[in-house]
C-alpha positions in Angstrom: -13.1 -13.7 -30.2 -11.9 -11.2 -27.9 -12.0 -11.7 -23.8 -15.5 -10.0 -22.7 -13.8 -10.2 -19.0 -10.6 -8.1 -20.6 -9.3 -4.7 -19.4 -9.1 -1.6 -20.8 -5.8 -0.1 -21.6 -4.5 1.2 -18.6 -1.0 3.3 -17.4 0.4 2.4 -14.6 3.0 4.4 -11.9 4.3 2.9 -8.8 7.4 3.2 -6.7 8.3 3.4 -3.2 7.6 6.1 -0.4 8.8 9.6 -1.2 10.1 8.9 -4.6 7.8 11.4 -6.4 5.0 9.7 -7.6 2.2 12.8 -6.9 4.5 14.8 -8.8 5.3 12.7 -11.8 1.7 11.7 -11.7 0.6 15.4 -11.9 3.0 16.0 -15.1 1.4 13.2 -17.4 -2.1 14.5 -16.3 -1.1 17.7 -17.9 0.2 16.5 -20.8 -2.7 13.8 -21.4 -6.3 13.4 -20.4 -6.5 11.0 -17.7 -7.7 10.1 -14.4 -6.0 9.1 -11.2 -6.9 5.5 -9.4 -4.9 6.0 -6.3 -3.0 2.4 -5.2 -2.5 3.1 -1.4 -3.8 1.1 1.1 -3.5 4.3 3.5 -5.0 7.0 1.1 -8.4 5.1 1.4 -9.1 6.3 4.7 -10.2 9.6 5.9 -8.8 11.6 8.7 -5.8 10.5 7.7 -4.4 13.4 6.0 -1.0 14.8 7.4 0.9 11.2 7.8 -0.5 9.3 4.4 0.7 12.4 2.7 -2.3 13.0 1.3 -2.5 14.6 -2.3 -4.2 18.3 -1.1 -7.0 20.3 -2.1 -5.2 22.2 -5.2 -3.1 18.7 -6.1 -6.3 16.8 -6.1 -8.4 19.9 -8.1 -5.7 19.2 -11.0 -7.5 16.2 -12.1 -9.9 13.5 -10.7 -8.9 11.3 -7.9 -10.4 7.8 -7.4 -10.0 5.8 -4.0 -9.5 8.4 -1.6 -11.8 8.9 1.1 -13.6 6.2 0.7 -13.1 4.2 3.8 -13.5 5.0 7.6 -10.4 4.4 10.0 -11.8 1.5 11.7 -13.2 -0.5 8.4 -11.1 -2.3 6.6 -10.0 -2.6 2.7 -8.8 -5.7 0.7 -6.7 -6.2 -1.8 -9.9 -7.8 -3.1 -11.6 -4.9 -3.0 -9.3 -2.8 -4.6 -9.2 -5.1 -7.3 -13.2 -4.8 -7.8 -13.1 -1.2 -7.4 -10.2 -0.5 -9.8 -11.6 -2.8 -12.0 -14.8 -0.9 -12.4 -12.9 2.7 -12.2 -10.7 1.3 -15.3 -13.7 0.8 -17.3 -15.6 3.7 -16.6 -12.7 6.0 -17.0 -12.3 4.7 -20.8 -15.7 5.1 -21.6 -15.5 8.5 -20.5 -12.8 9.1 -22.8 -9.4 9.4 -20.7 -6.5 7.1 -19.8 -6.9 5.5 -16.1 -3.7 6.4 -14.5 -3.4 3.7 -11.6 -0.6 5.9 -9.4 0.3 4.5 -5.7 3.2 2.3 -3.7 0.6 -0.2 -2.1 2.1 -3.1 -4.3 0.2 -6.0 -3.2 -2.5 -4.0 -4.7 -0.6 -3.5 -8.0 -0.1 -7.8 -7.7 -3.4 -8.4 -7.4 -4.7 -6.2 -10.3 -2.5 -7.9 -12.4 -2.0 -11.6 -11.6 -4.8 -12.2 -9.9 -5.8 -13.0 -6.6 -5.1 -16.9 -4.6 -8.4 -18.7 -4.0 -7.7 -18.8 0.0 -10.5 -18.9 2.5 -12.0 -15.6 3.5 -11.9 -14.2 7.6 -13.9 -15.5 9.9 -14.7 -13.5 13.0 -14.8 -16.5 15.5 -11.2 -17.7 14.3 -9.8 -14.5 14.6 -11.3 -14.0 18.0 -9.9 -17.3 19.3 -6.3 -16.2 18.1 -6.4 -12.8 19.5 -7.6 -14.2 22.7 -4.5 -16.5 22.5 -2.2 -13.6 21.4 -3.6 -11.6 24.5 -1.8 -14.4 26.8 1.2 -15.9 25.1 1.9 -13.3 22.5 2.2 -12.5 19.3 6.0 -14.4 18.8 4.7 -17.2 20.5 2.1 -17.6 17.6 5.1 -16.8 15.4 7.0 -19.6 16.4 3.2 -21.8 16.3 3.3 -20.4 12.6 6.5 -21.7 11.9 6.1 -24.9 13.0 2.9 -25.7 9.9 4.2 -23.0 7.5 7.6 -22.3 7.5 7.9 -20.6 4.4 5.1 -18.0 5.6 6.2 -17.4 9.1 10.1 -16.9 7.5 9.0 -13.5 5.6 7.0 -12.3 9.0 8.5 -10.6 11.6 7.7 -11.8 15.1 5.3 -8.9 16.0 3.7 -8.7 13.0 0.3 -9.7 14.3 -1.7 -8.9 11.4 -0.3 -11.4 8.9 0.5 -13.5 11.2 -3.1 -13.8 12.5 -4.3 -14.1 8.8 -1.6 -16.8 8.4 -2.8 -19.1 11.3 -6.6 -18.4 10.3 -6.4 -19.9 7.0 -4.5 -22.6 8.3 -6.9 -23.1 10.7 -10.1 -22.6 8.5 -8.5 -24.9 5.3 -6.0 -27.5 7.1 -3.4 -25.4 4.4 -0.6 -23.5 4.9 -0.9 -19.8 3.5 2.1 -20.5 1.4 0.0 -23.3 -0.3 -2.4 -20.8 -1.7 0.5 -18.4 -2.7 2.4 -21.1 -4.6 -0.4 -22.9 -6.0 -3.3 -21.0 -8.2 -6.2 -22.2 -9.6 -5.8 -22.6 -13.5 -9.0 -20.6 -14.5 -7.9 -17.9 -12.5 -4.5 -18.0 -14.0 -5.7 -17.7 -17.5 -8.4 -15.2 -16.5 -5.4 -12.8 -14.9 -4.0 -12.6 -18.1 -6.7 -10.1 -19.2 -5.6 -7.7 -16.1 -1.5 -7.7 -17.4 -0.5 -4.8 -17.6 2.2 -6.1 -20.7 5.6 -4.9 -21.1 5.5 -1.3 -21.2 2.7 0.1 -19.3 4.2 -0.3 -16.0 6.4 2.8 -14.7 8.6 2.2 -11.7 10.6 5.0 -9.9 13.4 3.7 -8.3 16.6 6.0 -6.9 19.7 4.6 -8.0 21.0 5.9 -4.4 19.4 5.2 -1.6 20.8 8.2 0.4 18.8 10.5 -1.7 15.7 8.3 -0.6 16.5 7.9 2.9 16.9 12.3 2.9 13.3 12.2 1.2 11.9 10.2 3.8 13.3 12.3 6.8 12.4 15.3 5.1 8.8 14.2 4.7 8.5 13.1 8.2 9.9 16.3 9.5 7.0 18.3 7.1 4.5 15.7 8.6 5.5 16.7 12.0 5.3 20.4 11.7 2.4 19.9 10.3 0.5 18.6 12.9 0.9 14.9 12.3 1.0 14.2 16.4 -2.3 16.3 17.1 -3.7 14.1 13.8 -3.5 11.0 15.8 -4.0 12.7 19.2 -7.7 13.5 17.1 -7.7 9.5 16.2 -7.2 8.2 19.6 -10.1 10.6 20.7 -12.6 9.1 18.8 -12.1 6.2 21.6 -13.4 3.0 19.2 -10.1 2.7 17.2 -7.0 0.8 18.5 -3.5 -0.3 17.1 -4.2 -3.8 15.5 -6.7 -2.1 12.9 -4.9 -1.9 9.2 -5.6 2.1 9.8 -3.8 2.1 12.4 -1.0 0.3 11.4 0.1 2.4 8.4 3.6 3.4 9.2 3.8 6.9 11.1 0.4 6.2 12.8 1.5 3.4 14.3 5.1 4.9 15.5 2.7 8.1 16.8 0.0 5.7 18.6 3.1 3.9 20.7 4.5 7.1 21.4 1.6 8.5 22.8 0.9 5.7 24.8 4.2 5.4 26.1 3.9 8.8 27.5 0.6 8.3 28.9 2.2 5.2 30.9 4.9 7.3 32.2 3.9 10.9 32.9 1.0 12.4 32.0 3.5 15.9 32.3 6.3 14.6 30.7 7.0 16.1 26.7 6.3 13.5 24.0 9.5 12.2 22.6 9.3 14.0 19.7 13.2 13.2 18.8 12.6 9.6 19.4 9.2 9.4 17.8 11.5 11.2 14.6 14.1 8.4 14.4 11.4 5.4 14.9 8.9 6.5 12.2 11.9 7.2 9.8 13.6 4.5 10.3 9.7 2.5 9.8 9.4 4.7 6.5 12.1 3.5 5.2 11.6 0.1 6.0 8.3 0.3 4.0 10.7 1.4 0.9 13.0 -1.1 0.8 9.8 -3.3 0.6 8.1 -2.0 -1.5 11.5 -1.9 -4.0 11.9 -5.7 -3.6 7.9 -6.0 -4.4 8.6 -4.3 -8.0 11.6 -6.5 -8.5 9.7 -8.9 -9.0 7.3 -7.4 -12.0 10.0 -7.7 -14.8 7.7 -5.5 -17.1 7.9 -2.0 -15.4 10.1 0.4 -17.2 12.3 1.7 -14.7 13.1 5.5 -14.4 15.7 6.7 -11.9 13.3 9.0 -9.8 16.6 10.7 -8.3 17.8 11.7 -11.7 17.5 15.7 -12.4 15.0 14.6 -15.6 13.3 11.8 -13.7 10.0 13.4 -15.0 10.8 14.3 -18.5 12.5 10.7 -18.4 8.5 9.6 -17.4 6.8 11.7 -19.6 8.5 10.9 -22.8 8.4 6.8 -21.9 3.9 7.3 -21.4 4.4 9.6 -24.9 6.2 6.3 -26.3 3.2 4.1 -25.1 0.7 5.7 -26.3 2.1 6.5 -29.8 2.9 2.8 -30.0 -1.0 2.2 -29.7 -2.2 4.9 -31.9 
């Protein structure tokens, strides 16, 4: 009997910042009927155009685009949620008649979809209060170093200042009695067998990863440098205006806006006639960007069933193109 909670047949296409997902994406649309599920945790917000790299108006008129737009700046979205959402897009999509083409470099996303998500606590707004309250006097590496102590294996993958995990960390500790690393490591066996319906298998995983990491690193810089001329300061300048978002929100802490935010507050506690760094603000949000790569490559060696194509490779997209023709033949 088959699984009534089974997936659709779905494609997927991941790889890290810059490497040319959009345009690989773009060339199986054209070659096969499909529709994109976008797997980025920044691309759900709006207002958030210029620094998310945002597919634009005549990339996203090419063929449908799911999970854009769909969030405000100062709401959040789970990995949870993405996993209902995508879930539901996947189905409809096949009934419609076209491949669902999940495209993005969010990989926790791409984790979720396909393993499953740990049975951990949700948030609780009185829990997080408390710790920021205690972050606001001792902190954020002082609640590192707390971490540490009752989860070492968590708080060892954290940096010291990274206050969002690390507040999500101490709150399921705090809520459960459990280290965060507990729920990581140890899954509930229903859910286990259920994620097997969500695998993606062995072949319908694409990965573009550069062989050289100097032609990534001149990717990154050159995006950055497009972002800036395009207006990317004045994008968060708008941001800050609203006056009811901050740095700690998720929005806020996509890399580039976060770089932008704490260069525009440096200036305003300096001189309110003094240049923005703009030189500075260049080297930090490159060097963040490609921080985020080198992440999110380690993320997708760990899914041993993507089919890797060297995205820095003159026929990268033929080399993706004629591995999706592949798949689908193999299926009829």
């Amino acid at each position: 009997m088959a699984d009534p909670d089974a997936l659709p047949f779905y494609l997927c296409l991941a790889g890290p910042t810059a490497s040319g997902k959009t345009a690989a994406a773009l060339a199986i649309a054209k070659e096969h009927p499909c529709e994109i599920i976008s797997v980025d945790s920044a691309l759900v917000y709006r207002g958030m155009d210029i620094g998310t790299a945002k597919p634009n108006a005549f990339e996203l008129a090419q063929v449908p685009h799911h999970l854009i737009d769909i969030r405000d700046p100062l709401q959040a979205y789970s990995a949870a949620e993405f996993v209902r959402d995508a879930k539901s897009l996947i189905t409809a999509i096949t009934g419609r008649g076209k491949l669902p083409l999940l495209v993005g470099g969010t990989m926790l996303y791409f984790k979720a979809l396909f393993d499953g998500l740990d049975d951990m606590p949700p948030a609780d707004a009185a829990v997080r209060s408390v710790l920021e309250t205690e972050a606001a006097h001792k902190g954020w590496p002082a609640l590192h170093a707390e971490l540490a102590l009752i989860d070492p294996v968590t708080a060892a993958r954290l940096a010291p200042a990274d206050s969002q995990r690390i507040q999500r960390a101490l709150e399921v500790y705090r809520i459960s009695g459990m280290p965060l690393s507990h729920f990581h490591s140890t899954r509930n066996a229903t859910k286990k067998i259920a994620a097997c319906a969500y695998s993606t298998g062995a072949s319908a995983l694409i990965s573009l990863e550069p062989f050289e990491r100097s032609w990534l690193h001149a990717r990154i810089a050159q995006r950055f440098d497009t972002m800036l001329q395009q207006g990317f300061v004045d994008e968060v300048r708008s941001l800050r205006a609203r006056g009811d978002l901050h740095p700690d929100l998720p929005s806020m802490r996509c890399v580039g806006y976060r770089q932008v935010w704490e260069a525009l507050d440096a200036r305003e506690a300096g001189s309110s006639k003094g240049a923005l760094p703009l030189d500075t603000l260049r080297e930090l949000g490159i060097i963040a960007t490609r921080q985020l790569a080198k992440r999110q490559v380690t993320w997708l060696r760990s899914m041993p069933q993507r089919y890797i194509v060297a995205a820095d490779q003159p026929d990268a997209l033929a080399a993706v193109q004629a591995h999706v023709l592949r798949v689908l033949s193999a299926r009829g």
